[in-house]
N, C-alpha and C positions, 0 to 999 in steps of 0.2 A: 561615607560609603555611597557609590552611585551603583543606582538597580535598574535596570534599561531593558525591555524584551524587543526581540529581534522582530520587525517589521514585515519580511515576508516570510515569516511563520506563522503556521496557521492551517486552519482547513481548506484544502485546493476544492476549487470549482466546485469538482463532483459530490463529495461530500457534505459541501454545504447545503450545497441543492436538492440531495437527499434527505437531509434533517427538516431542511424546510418544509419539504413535501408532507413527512412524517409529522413535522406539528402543525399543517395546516390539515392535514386528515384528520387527528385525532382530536380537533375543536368539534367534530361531529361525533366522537365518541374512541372506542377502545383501539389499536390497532395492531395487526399482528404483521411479525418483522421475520423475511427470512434470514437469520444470523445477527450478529450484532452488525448494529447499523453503521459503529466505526471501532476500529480496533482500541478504543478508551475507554476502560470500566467508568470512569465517573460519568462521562458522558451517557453510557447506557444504562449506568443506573438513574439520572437524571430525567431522559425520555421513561423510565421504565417508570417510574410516578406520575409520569403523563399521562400513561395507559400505552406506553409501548411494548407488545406483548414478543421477546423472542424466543421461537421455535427454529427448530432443523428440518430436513430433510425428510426424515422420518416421520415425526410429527405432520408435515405439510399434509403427507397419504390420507391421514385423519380427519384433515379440516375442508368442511363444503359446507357451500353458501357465506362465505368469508371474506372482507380483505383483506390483502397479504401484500405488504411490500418489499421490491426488489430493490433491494441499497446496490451503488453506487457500484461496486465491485461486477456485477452482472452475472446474470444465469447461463445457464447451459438452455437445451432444445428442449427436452425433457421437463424441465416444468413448466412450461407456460402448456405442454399437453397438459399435464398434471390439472394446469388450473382450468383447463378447457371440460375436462370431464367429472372436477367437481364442483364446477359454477364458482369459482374463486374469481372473483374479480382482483387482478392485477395492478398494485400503484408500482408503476416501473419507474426508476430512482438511476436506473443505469446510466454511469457519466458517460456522454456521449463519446467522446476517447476511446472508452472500454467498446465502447458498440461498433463503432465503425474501426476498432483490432477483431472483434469480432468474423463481421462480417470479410475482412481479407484474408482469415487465418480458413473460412471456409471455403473460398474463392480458390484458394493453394491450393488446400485439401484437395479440390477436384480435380485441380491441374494436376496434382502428385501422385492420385490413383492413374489418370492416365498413362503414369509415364514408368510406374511403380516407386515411386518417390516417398520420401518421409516429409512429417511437419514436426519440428522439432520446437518446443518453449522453454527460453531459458525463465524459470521462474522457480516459484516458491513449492513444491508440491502438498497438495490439499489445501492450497490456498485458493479463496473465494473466486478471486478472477482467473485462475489458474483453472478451477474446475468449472469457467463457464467458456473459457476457450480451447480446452479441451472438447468440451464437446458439438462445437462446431466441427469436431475431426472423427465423429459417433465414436470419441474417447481412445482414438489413434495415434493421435501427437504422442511423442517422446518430452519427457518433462527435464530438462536438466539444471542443476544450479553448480554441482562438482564435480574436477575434471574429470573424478570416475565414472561418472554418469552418462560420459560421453561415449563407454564401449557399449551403450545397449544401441548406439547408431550404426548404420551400415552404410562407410561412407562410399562402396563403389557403388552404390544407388543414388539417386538426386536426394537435395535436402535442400530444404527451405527455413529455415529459421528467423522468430520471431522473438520478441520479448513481453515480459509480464509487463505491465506501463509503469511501476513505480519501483522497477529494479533499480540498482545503480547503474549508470551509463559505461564508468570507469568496467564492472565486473561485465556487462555486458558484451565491450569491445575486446575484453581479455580470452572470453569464451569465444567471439568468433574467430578471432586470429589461429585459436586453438584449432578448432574447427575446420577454420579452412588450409591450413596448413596438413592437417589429416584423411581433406577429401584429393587434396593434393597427391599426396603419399599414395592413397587407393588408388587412383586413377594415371599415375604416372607422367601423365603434364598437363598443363597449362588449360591446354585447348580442349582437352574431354573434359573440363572439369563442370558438373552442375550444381554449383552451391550458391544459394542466396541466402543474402543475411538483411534482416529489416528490424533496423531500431525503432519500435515501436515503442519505445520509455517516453510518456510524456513530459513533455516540454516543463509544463508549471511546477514537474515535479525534479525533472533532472539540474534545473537552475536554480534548485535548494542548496545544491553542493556547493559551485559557488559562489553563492549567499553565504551560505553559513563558514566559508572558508575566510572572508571576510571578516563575517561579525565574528567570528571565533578568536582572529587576532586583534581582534580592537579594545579585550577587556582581558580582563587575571584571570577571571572563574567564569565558567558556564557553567548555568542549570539547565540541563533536557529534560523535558516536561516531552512523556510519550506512557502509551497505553506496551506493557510488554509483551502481549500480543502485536503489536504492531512489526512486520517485516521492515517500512517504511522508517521506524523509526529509529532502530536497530540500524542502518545503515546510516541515515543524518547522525546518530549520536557518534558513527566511527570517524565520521567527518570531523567532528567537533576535536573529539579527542586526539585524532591525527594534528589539529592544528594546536589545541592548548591542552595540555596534559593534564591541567585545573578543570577537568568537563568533569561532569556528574549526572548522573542516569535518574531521575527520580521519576516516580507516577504521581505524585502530589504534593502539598507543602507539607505531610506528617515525616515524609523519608529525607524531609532535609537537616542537612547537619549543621550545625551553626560553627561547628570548629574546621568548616574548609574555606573560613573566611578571616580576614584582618581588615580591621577600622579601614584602611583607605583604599580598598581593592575596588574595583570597577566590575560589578556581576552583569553577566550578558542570561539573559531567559530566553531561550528559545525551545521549538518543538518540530514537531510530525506532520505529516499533512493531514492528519487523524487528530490533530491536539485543538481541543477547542480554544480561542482567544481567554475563553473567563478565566480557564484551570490557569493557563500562562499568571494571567494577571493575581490569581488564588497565591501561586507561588511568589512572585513579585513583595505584594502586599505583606506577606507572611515572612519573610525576610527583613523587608524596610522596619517593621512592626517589631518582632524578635531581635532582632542588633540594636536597636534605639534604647531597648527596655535593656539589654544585657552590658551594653558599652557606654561610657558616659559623651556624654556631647563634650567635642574640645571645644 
C-alpha cells in the first residue's frame, strides 16, 4: 500500500498566520480568542492547552483590560468600538484578503446608498467573515448561498455583488449568472441594467479545486482530513468525491475504517484550508501503522 498526502493542502496563508500570532502571544502568557481560531476541533483543543482561551461575542461585553485576538476570518465595525471602550487590546490575525474585501464591500456600500442600491454576499450565513463583511454595510448586505435567497433582492434597484473569500468559485459564477439574468428580466434590457458581480474568492483558496481534482484522480481512495464545522472543507471534500467515489470525510485517524482499503490501493490524504499539516500526517501514520499490523507483508 502507498499513503501519499496531497501537497497543497493545508492551512492558506491567513490562518497560518493567525496561529502563529496566537502562539507567539501566548509565550507571554494566557490568551483569549474571539471564536475558534480555525474551523478544526483538534487544532483548537491543541492551542487551548497552550492557554488559548475561546470566548464569543457575548462574553467579549464582559472582558476589560484584556487581550483578545481577532483570527483570520475578520470582525465587523463594532468590536474594535467594543475593544476601544474596554481597553482591550486587539491581536488583529485578519488575513489580509479578508481586509482588503472588507474594505470594498464598504466602498459599494456607499456607492449603493447613493443610488438606493443593494450589497448582496454570496456566502455562508452566521459565518465569521460573513458577519464581518456584513457589517461594513452597518448589517445591510443581503446574505445569499440558495437560489431562494435570491427573492429577498430587488433586482429593479442596483446590486452589487460580492463573495465570501472561500466560497466555491464554480457555486459562485452559477449564482451570478442567476442573478444577472434576473436583473435582466427587472429592468427589461441590456442598457438599464446595474448589476456588478466581484469574485472576491480567494485565489490560494479557489485553486484547491483544481489541485485536488488532480490528486483526486491519481489514487483509489482519498482521506479528507477537515474540522465539520469547516464551510471550506465541506466543499473540497465534494470536489474529492466528485472525482473518486473511494473519498471519505473523516476529522481524525479514530473515524478511519480500515475496511475502505485493499493491500494495493494507492491512498491520497488530503484536507481544508483549516487542516493542520500534523493532523494530515496523524492520519497518514495511522493507516501505514494499522494495515502493516492487519495485512501480512507479500
Amino acid at each position: 500500500m502507498e499513503v501519499k498526502i496531497d501537497e497543497n493542502s493545508g492551512y492558506c496563508f491567513g490562518v497560518e498566520f493567525a496561529i502563529q500570532m496566537a502562539e507567539d502571544e501566548m509565550v507571554d502568557g494566557d490568551l483569549f480568542c474571539l471564536g475558534d481560531i480555525v474551523h478544526n476541533s483538534m487544532e483548537v483543543k491543541r492551542l487551548n492547552k497552550k492557554g488559548l482561551q475561546v470566548i464569543d461575542r457575548e462574553e467579549l461585553k464582559n472582558i476589560k483590560n484584556a487581550k483578545v485576538l481577532i483570527r483570520a476570518h475578520g470582525e465587523p465595525p463594532e468590536t474594535y468600538q467594543l475593544a476601544l471602550e474596554n481597553n482591550i487590546e486587539l491581536i488583529d490575525a485578519s488575513c489580509p484578503v479578508v481586509l482588503k474585501l472588507q474594505n470594498r464591500v464598504k466602498l459599494a456600500h456607499d456607492k449603493m446608498n447613493r443610488v438606493d442600491g443593494q450589497i448582496v454576499i454570496y456566502g455562508k450565513p452566521g459565518h465569521a467573515e460573513v458577519i464581518g463583511l456584513t457589517g461594513q454595510t452597518n448589517n445591510k448586505a443581503i446574505v445569499v448561498m440558495e437560489d431562494e435567497d435570491l427573492d429577498k433582492i430587488d433586482f429593479s434597484k442596483p446590486v452589487t455583488l460580492f463573495s465570501q473569500t472561500t466560497k466555491s468559485t464554480k457555486g459562485f459564477y452559477r449564482i451570478r449568472e442567476i442573478m444577472e439574468a434576473r436583473a435582466k428580466a427587472a429592468n427589461n434590457s441590456i442598457e438599464e441594467l446595474d448589476f456588478t458581480a466581484n469574485d472576491s474568492i480567494c485565489r490560494q483558496v479557489s485553486n484547491r479545486e483544481p489541485q485536488l481534482t488532480v490528486f483526486s484522480n491519481s489514487v483509489d481512495v482519498i482521506i479528507f482530513v477537515s474540522g465539520k464545522k469547516s464551510s471550506n472543507g465541506k466543499a473540497l471534500y465534494g470536489v474529492c468525491k466528485q472525482q473518486n467515489d473511494r473519498s471519505y470525510f473523516v476529522e481524525n485517524e479514530d473515524e478511519v475504517n480500515l475496511e475502505w482499503f485493499s493491500p494495493d490501493d494507492k491512498v491520497g490524504i488530503c484536507g481544508a484550508t483549516s487542516t493542520p499539516m500534523w493532523l494530515m500526517e496523524n492520519v497518514a501514520k495511522h493507516i501505514e501503522n494499522s494495515f502493516s499490523e492487519t495485512v501480512p507483508v507479500q
